[in-house]
N, C-alpha and C positions, 0 to 999 in steps of 0.2 A: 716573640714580641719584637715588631719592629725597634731596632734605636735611632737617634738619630744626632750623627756628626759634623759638627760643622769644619771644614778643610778650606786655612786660607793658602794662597797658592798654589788651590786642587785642580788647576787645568792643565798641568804640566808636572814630568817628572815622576816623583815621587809622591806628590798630592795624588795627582789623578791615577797613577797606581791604585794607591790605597781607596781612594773614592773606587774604582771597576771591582774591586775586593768586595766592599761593601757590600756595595749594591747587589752586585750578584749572588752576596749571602741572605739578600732578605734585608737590609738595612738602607736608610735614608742616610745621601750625603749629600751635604749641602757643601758647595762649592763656590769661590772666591777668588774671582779673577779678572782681566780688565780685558781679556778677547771674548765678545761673543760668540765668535765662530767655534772654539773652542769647547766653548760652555756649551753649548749648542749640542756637539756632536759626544758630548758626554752624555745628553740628556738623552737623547736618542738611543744612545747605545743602553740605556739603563730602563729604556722603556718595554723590552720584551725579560728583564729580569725580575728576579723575587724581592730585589727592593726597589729602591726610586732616588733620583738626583734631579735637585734643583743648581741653577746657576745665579749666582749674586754679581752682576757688575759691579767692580768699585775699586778706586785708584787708593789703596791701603798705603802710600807715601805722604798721604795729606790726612792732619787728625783730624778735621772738617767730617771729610768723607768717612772714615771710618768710623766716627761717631756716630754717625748717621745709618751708617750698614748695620753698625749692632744695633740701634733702636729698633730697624727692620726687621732682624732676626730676632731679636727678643719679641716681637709684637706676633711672628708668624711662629715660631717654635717656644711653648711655652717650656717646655722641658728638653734641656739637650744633653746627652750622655756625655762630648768627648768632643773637646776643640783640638785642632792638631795645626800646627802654627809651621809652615812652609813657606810661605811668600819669602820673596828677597831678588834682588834685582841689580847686576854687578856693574860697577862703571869704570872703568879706567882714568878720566879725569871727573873732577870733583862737581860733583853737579849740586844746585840748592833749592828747593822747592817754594810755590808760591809764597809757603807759609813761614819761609827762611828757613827752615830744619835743610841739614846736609841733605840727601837723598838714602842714603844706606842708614844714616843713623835714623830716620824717620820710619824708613819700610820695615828694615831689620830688628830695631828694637823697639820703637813710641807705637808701632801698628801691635808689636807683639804684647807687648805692656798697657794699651788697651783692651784687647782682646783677651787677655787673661783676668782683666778685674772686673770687666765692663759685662759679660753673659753671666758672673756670679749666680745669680739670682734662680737663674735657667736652669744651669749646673747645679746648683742643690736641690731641686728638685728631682734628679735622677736618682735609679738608686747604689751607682759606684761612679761617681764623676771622676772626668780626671781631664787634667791638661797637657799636652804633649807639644813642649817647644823646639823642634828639630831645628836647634845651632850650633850644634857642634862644641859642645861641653867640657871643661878639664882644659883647655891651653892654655898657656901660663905670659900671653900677650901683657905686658905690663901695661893699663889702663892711663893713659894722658888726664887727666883729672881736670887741666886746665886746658886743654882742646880735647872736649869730648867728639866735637864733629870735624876734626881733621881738618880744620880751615888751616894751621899753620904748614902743615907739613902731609898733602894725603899720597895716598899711595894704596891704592883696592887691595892689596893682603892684609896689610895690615889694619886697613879700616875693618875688613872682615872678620881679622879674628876677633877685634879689641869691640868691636860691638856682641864677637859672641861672647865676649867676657860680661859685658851691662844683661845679656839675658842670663846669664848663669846669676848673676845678683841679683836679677828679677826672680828667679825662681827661691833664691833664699828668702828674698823679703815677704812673696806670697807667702811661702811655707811660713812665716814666725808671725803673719796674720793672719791667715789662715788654717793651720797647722789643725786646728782642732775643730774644724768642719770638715763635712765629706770631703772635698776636690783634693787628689791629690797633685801633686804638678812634678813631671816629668820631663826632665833635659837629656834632649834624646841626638846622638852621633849618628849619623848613619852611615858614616865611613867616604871612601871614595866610593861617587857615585853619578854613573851616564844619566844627569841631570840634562832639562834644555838648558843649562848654562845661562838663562835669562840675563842680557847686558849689552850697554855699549861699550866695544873695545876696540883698542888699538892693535895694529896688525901682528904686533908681536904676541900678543897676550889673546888674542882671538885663535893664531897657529896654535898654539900652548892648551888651549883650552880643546883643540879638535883631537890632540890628540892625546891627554887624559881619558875624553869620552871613550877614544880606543878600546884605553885598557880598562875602565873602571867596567864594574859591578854593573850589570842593568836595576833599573829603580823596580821591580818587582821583587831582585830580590832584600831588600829593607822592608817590603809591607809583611813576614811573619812576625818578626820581631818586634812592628808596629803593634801589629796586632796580640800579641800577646799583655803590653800595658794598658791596651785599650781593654782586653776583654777583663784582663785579671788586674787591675791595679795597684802596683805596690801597697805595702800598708805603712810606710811613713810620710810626712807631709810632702819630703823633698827628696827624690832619686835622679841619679843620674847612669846613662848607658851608651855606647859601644855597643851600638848594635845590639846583641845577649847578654854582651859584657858589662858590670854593674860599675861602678865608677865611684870611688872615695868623693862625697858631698860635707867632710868634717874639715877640711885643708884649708890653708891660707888662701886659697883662688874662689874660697866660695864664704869669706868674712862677714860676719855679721855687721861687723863696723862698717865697712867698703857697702854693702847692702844700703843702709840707713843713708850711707853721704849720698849714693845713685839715686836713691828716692828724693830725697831734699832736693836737688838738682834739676831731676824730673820735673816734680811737683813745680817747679819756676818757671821754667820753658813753658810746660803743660799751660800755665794761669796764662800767658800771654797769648795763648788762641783761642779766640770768641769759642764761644759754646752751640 
């Protein structure tokens, strides 16, 4: 039986990996990205396979738009097995979006943080849902409380880790609301990895980054390990991985208190953009 997943950041990388997996298994992947040419040549490629991919345009920086993408998707897939959360977009200076949110704290975490509450509905309709936020889980980046979006001080590592610390708190706060519904949710590492490095950089940090790609991992090999939480779901609300490697979700870096302040916080910013 077909399933079917929806992958934001599936034109590239490690998304679109995993979406040619799919598909080619007999599976629907819906895909999430702001090139159509891209999207395009996914679709193509998935049109003489056993399953099928569709492409969604949409600038997931802005909670406008993404609000909007999930209403689409919700309207055309009534039941979806398996979101897997890949978008992210690297900048070397600090950029702000129309809607004022930084740029990385909107892509990286408010696109993911919608997208994880907002298809609920979809998702329990299947019958092993799960959510897969590939940000890179377990660092112990201390969180700026009072500059969440790096207005005082940015600097793209560190904005990077310290927003993948607000998805690891996403991930607890679903799980203690979720917890006891199907979906489980899953904060997934995928190690170094020959990503399209998707960003604007400066020329020191652009060299830096050609030649990581070097040496890292190709993104096909992160989609078994994908695919293993996708097919078999953990059985508790909140896991975390390394790849195969399971990852302590009970520590100080994954607080239930720290959880509750990130959502309060959210929930504030969130009310100030029209609906």
């Amino acid at each position: 039986m077909m399933k079917t997943y929806v992958i934001t950041g599936g034109t590239d990388g490690i998304g679109a990996a995993l979406a040619r997996t799919l598909f080619s298994r007999g599976d629907r992947a819906v895909v999430i990205g702001t090139d159509p040419a891209k999207g395009e040549r996914l679709v193509a490629e998935a049109a003489s396979a056993p399953g099928s991919a569709e492409f969604v345009k949409a600038d997931l920086s802005l909670v406008s738009s993404t609000r909007h993408t999930m209403g689409r998707l919700a309207e055309a897939f009534p039941v979806i097995d398996g979101v897997v959360l890949c978008a992210r977009f690297m900048r070397s200076r600090r950029s702000v979006t129309a809607e004022g949110f930084e740029d990385n704290f909107a892509l990286f975490y408010l696109s993911r943080l919608l997208f994880s509450y907002g298809l609920l509905g979809q998702l329990e309709k299947a019958e092993r849902p799960v959510i897969v936020n590939v940000a890179g889980p377990g660092h112990d980046t201390p969180i700026s409380w009072d500059d969440l979006q790096s207005a005082r001080r940015y600097d793209l590592v560190h904005a990077m880790f310290m927003t993948g610390r607000l998805n690891d708190l996403l991930g607890v706060s679903f799980a203690e609301r979720h917890g006891d519904g199907p979906v489980r949710y899953v904060l997934f590492h995928p190690s170094t990895t020959a990503t399209s490095y998707a960003g604007e950089f400066d020329p020191q940090t652009a060299a830096h980054l050609r030649q990581q790609r070097l040496r890292a991992k190709p993104a096909t090999d992160v989609v078994p390990p994908l695919l293993r939480v996708l097919d078999d779901p953990p059985t508790p609300p909140l896991t975390a991985f390394n790849l195969f490697t399971e990852l302590n979700v009970r520590g100080k870096l994954f607080s239930s208190r720290d959880a509750g302040r990130l959502s309060r916080l959210t929930d504030e910013l969130l009310a100030g953009v029209a609906a």
